[in-house]
C-alpha positions in Angstrom: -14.0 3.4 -39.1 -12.9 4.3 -35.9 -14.1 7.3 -33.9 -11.9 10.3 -33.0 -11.3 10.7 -29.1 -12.1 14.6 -27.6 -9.5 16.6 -26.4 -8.6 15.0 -23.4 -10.1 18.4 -21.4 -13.5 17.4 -22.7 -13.1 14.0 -22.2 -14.5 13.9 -18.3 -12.9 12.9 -15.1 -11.6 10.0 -13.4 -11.6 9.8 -9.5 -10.3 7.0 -7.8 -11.8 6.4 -4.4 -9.9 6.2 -1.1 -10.9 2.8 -0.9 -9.0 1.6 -3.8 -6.1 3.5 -2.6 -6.5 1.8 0.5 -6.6 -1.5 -1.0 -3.7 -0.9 -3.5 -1.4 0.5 -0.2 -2.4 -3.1 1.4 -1.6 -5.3 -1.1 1.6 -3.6 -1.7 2.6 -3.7 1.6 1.9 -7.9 2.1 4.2 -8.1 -1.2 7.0 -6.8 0.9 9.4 -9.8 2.3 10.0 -9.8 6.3 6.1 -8.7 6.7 3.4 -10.8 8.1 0.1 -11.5 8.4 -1.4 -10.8 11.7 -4.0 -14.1 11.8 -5.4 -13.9 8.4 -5.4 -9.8 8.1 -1.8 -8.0 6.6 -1.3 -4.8 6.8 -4.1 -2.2 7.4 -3.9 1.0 6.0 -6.1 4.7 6.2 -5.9 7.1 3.1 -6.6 10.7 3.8 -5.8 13.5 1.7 -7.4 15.9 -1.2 -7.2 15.5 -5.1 -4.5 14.0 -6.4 -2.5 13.7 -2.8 -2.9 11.3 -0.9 -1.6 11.1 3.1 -1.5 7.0 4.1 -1.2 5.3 7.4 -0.3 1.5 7.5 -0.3 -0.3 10.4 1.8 -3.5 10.0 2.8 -6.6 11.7 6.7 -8.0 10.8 8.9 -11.1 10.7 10.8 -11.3 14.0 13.7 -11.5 14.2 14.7 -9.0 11.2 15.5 -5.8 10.7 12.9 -3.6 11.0 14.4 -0.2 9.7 15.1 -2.2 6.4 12.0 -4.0 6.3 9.7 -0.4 6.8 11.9 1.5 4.1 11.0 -1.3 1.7 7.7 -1.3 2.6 7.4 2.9 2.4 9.2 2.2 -1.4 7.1 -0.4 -2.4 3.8 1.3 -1.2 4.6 4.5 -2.7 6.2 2.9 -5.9 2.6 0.9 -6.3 0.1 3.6 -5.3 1.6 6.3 -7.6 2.3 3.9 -10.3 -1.6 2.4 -10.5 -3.6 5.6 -9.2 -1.5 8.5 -10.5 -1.9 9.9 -7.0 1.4 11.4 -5.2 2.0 10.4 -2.1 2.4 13.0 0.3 2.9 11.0 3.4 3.3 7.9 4.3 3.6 6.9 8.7 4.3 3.3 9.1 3.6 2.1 12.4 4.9 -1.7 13.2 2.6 -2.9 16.1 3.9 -6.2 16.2 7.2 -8.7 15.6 5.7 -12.3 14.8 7.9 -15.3 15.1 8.1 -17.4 12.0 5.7 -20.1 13.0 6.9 -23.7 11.9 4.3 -26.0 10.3 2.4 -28.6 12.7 2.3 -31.7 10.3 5.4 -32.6 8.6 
C-alpha cells in the first residue's frame, strides 16, 4: 500500500547549487548553432544571484562569418528557456559577451 506524501510545506527543500546552474547555462549555450568551441572548452558561464534568481554571465566564442546579433539572441533564448525549465530558477539577467569569431576550420585528412 502506498504511503501518503506530506503537504508539500512539510515536505523539505530543494536547493540547486550555482554549479549546476552553471553547468546547465553551458551546455545550453554549446547547443546553440553558429557557436564554437574555443579548443576543447564552449562557452563559460558565472551564476550569481539569491533564491530562486539567478544573474548569469556567458562568455562565448562564435562561428565567423555569421551574424552575431542572431546568433546571441538565440543563445540568451535558449539559455534562459533551459535554466528555467530544469532548475525552476528565473533568470533575472543574462550578459553575453562574444570574445571571439572562429573560422570554420576544414578537416586535415580527407
Amino acid at each position: 500500500m502506498p504511503r501518503e506524501l506530506a503537504e508539500p510545506d512539510e515536505r523539505g527543500t530543494l536547493t540547486i547549487g550555482h554549479a549546476v546552474v552553471r553547468k546547465v547555462a553551458q551546455h545550453a549555450a554549446g547547443q546553440v548553432p553558429g557557436t564554437a568551441h574555443d579548443g576543447k572548452k564552449g562557452a563559460k558561464a558565472k551564476v550569481g544571484g539569491l533564491d530562486n534568481d539567478v544573474d548569469l554571465a556567458l562568455d562565448l566564442a562564435l562561428r565567423y562569418p555569421g551574424a552575431v546579433r542572431a546568433v546571441v539572441g538565440d543563445v540568451r533564448r535558449k539559455v534562459t528557456e533551459e535554466v528555467e525549465l530544469i532548475t525552476g530558477y528565473h533568470v533575472r539577467t543574462l550578459a553575453v559577451t562574444v570574445s571571439a569569431l572562429l573560422p570554420e576550420v576544414a578537416p586535415r585528412v580527407r
